[in-house]
Structures are given as structure tokens and as C-alpha cells.
MOPAC internal coordinates of N, CA, C and O (Angstrom, degrees):
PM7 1SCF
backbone

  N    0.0000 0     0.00 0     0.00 0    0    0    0
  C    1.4562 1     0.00 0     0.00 0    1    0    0
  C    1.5243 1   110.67 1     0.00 0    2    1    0
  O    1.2310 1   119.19 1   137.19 1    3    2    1
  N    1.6920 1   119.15 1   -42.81 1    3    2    1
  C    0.9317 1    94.12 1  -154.27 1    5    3    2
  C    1.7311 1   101.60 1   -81.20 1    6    5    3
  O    1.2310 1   122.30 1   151.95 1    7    6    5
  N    1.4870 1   113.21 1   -28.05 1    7    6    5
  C    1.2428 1   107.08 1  -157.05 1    9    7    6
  C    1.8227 1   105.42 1   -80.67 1   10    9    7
  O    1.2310 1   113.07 1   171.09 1   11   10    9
  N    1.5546 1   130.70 1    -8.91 1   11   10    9
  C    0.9702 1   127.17 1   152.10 1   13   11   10
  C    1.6723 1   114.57 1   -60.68 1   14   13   11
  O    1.2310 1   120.15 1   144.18 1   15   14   13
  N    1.2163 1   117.33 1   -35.82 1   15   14   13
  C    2.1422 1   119.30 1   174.32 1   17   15   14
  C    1.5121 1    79.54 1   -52.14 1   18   17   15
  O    1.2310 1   118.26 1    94.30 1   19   18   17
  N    1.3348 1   120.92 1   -85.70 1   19   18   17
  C    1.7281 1   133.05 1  -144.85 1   21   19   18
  C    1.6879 1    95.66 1   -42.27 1   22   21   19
  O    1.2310 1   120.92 1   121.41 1   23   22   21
  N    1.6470 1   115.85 1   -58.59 1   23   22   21
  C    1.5066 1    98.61 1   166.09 1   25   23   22
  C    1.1242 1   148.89 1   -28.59 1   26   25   23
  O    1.2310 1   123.70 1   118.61 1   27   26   25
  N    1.2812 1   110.51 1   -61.39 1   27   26   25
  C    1.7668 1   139.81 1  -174.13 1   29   27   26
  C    1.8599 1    84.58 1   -72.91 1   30   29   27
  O    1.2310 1   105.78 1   121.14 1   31   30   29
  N    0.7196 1   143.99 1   -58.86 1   31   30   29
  C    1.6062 1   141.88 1  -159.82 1   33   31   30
  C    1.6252 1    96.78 1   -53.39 1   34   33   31
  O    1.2310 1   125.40 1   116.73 1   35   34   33
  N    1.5907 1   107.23 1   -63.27 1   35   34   33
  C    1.3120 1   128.05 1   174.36 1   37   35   34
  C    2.4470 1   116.26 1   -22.31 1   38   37   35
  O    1.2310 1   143.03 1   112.53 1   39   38   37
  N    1.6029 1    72.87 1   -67.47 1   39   38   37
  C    1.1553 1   110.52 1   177.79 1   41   39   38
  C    1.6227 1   108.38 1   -35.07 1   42   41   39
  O    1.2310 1   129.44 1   101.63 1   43   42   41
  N    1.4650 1    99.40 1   -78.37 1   43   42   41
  C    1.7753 1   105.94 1   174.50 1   45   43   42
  C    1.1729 1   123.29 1   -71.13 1   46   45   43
  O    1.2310 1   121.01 1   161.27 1   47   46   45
  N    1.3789 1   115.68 1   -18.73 1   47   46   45
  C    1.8601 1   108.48 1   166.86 1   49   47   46
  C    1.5444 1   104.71 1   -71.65 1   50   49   47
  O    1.2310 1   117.93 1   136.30 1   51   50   49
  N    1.2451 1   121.56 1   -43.70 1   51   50   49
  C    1.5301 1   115.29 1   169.32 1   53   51   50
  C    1.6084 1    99.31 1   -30.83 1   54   53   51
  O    1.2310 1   129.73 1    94.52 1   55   54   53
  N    1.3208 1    98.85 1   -85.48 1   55   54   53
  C    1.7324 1   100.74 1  -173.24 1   57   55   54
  C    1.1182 1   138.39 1   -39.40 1   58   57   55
  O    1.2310 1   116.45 1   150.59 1   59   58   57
  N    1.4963 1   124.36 1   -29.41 1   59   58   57
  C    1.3206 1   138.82 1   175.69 1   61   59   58
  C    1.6687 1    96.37 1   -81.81 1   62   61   59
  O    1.2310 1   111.44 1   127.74 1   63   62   61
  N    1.0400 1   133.72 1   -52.26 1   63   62   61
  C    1.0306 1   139.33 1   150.17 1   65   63   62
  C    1.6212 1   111.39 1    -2.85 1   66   65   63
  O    1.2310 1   118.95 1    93.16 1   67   66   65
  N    1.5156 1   119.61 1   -86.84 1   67   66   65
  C    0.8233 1   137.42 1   177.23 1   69   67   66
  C    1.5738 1   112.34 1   -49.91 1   70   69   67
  O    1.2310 1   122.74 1   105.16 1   71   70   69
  N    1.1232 1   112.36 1   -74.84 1   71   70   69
  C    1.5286 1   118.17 1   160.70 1   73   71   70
  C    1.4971 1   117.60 1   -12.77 1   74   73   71
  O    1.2310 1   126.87 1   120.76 1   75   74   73
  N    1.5310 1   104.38 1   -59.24 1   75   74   73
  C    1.7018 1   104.92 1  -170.29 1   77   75   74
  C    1.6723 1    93.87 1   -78.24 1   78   77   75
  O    1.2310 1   108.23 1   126.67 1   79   78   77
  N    1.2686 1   139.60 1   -53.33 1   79   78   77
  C    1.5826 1   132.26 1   167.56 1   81   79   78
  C    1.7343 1   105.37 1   -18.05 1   82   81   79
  O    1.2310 1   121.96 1   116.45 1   83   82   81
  N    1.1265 1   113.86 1   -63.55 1   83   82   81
  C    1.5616 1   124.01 1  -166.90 1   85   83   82
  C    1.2782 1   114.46 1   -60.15 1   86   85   83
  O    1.2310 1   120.90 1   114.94 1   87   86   85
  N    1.4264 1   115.88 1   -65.06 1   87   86   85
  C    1.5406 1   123.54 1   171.55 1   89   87   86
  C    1.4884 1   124.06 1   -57.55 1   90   89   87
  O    1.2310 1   124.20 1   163.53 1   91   90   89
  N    1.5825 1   109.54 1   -16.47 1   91   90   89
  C    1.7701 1   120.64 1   174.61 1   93   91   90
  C    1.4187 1    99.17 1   -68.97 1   94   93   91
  O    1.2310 1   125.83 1   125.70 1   95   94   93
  N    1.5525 1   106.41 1   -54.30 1   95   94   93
  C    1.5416 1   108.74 1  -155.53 1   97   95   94
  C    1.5686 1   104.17 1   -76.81 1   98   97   95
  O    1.2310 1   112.42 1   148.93 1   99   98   97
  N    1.6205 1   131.92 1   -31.07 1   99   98   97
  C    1.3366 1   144.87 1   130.81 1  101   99   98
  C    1.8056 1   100.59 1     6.46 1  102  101   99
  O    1.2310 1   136.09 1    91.60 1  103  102  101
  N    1.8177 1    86.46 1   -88.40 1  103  102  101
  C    1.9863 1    92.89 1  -161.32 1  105  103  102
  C    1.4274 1    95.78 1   -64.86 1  106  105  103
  O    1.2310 1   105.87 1   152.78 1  107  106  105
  N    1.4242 1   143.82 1   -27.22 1  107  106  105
  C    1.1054 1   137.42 1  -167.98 1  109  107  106
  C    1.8893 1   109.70 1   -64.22 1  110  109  107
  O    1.2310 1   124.19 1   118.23 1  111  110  109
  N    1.1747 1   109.57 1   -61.77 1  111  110  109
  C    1.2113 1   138.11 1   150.87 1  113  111  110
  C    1.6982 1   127.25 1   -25.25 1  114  113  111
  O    1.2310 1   125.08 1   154.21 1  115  114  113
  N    1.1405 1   107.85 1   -25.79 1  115  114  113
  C    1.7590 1   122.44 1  -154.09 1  117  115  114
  C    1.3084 1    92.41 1   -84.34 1  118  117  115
  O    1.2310 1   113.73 1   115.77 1  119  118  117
  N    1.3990 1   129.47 1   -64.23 1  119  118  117
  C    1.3738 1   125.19 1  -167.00 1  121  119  118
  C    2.0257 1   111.54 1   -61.92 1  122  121  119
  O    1.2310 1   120.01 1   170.48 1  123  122  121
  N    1.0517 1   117.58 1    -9.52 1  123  122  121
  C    1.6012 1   119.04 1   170.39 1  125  123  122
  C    1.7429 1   111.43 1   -98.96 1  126  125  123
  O    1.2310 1   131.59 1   165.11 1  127  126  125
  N    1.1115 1    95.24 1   -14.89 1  127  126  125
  C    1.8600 1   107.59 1  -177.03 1  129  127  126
  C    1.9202 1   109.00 1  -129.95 1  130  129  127
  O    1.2310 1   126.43 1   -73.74 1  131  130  129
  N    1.3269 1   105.24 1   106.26 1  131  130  129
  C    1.6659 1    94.94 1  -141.87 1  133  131  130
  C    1.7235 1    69.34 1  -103.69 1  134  133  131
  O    1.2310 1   109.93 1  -171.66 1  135  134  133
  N    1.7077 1   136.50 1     8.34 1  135  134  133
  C    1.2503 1   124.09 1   167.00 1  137  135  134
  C    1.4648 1   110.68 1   -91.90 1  138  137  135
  O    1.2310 1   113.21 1  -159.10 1  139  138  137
  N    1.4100 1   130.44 1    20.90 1  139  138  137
  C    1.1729 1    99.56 1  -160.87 1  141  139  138
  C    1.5721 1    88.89 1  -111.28 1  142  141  139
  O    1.2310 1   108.60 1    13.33 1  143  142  141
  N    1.5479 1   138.93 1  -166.67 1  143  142  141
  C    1.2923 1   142.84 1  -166.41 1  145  143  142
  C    1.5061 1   115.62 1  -115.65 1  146  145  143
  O    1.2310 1   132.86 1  -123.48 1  147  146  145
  N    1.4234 1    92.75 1    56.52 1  147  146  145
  C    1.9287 1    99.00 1   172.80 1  149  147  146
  C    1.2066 1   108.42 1   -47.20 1  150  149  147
  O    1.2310 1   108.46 1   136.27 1  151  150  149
  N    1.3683 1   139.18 1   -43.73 1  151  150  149
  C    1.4946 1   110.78 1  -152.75 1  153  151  150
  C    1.5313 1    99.43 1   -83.85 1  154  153  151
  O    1.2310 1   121.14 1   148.38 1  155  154  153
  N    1.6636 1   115.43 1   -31.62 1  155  154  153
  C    1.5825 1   106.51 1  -164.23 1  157  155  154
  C    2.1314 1   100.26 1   -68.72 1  158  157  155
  O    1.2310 1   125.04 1   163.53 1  159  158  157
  N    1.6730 1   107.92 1   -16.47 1  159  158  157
  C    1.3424 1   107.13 1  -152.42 1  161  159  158
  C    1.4677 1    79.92 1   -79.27 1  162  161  159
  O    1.2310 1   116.55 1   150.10 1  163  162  161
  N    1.4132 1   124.17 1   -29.90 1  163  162  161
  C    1.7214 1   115.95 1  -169.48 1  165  163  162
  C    1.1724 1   107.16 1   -67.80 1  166  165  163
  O    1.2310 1   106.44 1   163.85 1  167  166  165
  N    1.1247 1   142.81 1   -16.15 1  167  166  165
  C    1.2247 1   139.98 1  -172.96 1  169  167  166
  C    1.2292 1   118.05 1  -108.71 1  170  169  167
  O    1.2310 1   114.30 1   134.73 1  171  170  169
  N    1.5175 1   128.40 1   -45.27 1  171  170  169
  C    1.3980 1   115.04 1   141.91 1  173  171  170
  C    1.6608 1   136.12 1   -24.50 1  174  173  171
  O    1.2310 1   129.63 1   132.09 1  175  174  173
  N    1.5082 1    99.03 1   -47.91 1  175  174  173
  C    1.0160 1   107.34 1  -168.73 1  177  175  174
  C    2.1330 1   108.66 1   -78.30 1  178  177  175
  O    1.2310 1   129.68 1   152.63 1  179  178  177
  N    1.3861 1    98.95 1   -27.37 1  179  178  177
  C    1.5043 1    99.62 1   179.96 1  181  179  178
  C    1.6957 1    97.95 1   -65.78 1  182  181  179
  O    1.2310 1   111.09 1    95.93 1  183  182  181
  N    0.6822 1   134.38 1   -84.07 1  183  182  181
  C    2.0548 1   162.38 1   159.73 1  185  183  182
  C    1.4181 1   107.70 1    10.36 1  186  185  183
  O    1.2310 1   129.49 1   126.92 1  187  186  185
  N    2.4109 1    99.31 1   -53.08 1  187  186  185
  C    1.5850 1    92.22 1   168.36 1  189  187  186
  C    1.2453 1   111.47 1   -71.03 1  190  189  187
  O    1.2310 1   110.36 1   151.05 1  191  190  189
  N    1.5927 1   135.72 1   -28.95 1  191  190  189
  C    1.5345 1   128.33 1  -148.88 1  193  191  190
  C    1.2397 1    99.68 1   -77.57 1  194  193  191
  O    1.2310 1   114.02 1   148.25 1  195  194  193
  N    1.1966 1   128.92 1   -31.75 1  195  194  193
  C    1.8037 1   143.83 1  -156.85 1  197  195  194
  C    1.6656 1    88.10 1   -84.94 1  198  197  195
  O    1.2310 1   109.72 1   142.83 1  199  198  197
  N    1.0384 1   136.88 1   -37.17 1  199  198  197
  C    1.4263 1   149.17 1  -150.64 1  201  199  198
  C    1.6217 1    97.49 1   -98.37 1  202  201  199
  O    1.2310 1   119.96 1   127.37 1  203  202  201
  N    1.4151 1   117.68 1   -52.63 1  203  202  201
  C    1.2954 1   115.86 1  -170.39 1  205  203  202
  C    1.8680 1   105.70 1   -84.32 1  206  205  203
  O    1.2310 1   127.07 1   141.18 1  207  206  205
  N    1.3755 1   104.01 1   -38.82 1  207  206  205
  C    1.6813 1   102.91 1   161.12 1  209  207  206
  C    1.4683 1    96.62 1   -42.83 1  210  209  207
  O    1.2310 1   115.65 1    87.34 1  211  210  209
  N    1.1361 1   125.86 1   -92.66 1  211  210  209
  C    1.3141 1   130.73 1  -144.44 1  213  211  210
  C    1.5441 1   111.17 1   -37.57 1  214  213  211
  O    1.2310 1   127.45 1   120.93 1  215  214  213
  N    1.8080 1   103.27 1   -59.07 1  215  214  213
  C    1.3012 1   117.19 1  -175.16 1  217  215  214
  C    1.8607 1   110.43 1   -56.71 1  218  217  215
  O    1.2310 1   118.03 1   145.68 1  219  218  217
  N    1.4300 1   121.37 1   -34.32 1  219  218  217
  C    1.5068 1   103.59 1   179.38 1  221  219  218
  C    1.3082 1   111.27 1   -86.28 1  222  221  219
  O    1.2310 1   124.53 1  -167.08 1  223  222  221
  N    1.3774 1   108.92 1    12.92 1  223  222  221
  C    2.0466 1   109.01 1   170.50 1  225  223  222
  C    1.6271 1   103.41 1   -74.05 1  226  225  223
  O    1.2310 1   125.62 1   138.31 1  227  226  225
  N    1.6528 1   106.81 1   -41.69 1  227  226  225
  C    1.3484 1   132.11 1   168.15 1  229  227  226
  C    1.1618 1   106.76 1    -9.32 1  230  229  227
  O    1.2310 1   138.26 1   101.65 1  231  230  229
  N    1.8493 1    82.22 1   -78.35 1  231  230  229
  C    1.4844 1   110.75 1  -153.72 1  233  231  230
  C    1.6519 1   125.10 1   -80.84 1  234  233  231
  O    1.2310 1   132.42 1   162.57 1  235  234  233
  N    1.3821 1    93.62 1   -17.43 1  235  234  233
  C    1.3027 1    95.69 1   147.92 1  237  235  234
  C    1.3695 1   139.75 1   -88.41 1  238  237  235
  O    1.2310 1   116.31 1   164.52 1  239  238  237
  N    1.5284 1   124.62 1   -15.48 1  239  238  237
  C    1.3587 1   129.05 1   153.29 1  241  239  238
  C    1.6039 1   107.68 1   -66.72 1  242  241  239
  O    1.2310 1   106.30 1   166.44 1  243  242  241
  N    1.0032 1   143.05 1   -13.56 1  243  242  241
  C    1.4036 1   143.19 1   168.60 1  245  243  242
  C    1.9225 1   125.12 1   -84.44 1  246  245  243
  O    1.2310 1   139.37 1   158.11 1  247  246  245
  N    1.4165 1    80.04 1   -21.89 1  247  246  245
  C    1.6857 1    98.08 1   170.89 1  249  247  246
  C    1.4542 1   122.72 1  -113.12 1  250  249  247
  O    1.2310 1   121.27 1  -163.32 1  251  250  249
  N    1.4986 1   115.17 1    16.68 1  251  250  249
  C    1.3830 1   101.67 1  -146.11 1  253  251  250
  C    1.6992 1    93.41 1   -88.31 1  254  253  251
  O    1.2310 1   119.51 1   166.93 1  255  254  253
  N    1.4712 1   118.54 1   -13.07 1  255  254  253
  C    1.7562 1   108.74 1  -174.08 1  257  255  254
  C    2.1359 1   102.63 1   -62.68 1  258  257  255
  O    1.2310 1   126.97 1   145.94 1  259  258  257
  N    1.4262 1   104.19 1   -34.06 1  259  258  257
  C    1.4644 1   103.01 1   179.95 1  261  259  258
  C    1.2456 1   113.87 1   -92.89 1  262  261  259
  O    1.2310 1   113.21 1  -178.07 1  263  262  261
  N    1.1761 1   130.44 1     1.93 1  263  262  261
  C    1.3801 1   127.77 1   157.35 1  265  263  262
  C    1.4696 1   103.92 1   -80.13 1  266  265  263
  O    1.2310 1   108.26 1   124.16 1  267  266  265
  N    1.7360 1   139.54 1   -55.84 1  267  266  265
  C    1.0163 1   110.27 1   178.52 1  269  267  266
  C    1.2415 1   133.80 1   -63.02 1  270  269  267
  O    1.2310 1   126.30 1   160.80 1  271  270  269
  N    1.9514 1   105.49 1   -19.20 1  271  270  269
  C    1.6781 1    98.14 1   164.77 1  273  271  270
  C    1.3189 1   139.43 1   -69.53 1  274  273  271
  O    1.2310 1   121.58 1   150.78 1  275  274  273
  N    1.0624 1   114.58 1   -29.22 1  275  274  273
  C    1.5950 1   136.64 1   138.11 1  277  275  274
  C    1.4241 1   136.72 1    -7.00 1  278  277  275
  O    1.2310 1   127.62 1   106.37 1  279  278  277
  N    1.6466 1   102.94 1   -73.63 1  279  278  277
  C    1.4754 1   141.13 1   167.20 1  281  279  278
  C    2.0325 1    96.53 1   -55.30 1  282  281  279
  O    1.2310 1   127.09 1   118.26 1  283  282  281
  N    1.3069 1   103.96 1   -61.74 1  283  282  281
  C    1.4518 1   104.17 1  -176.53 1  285  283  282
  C    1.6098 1   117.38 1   -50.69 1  286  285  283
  O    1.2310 1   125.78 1   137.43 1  287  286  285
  N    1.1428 1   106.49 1   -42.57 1  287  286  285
  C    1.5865 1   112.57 1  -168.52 1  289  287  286
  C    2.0763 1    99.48 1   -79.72 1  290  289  287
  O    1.2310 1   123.84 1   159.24 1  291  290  289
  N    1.1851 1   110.24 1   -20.76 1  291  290  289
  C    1.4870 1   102.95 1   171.80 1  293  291  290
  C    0.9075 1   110.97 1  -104.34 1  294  293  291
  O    1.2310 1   107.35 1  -178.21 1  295  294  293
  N    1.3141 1   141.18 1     1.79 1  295  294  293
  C    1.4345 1   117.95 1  -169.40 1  297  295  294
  C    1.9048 1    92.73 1  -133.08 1  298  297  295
  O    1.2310 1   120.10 1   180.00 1  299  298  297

């Protein structure tokens, strides 16, 4: 169970990930390309960030025994 959760978590932060990349470069983009869909990309783009925040709090409460082993061996 758990290491299929840690997957699937994995999985959609990739995507949101990606998502928020796309819709940044979108609003970044918008004012030289006055066709493209700033307002729907602003809102996409708020929805994934809130989503991918949330989800790598997740994913770090799901990883956190190898993050502190991790942390130990470098620091």
C-alpha cells in the first residue's frame, strides 16, 4: 500500500509539475501573444500550484524516514 501511495503521489506531482511549467510560461508569454488564453492559463495555473503545494507536503510526510536518512549521511 504504502509504496503504491508514494508512487501515485510521485506520479501527479510530475504532472502538476508540468502543468504549472506550461501555464507559467503561458502567463509569461501572454502579453507578446495577445491570442493565447491568459485568463483560463491563470487559473489553471493557481489550482495546479495549490494542488502541487499541498501534494509535496504529502510527499514529503510519506518520505520523510529517507529524507532524514539522507540529511544524516550529508550533513
Amino acid at each position: 500500500m504504502g509504496i503504491r501511495l508514494r508512487m501515485w503521489v510521485s506520479i501527479v506531482l510530475f504532472f502538476l509539475w508540468l502543468i504549472t511549467g506550461i501555464s507559467g510560461t503561458v502567463l509569461l508569454l501572454g502579453p507578446l501573444f495577445p491570442s493565447l488564453p491568459v485568463s483560463l492559463m491563470d487559473t489553471i495555473h493557481m489550482y495546479a500550484g495549490f494542488a502541487f503545494f499541498g501534494l509535496s507536503v504529502v510527499h514529503i510526510a510519506l518520505n520523510w524516514g529517507a529524507l532524514k536518512s539522507y540529511f544524516r549521511k550529508v550533513f
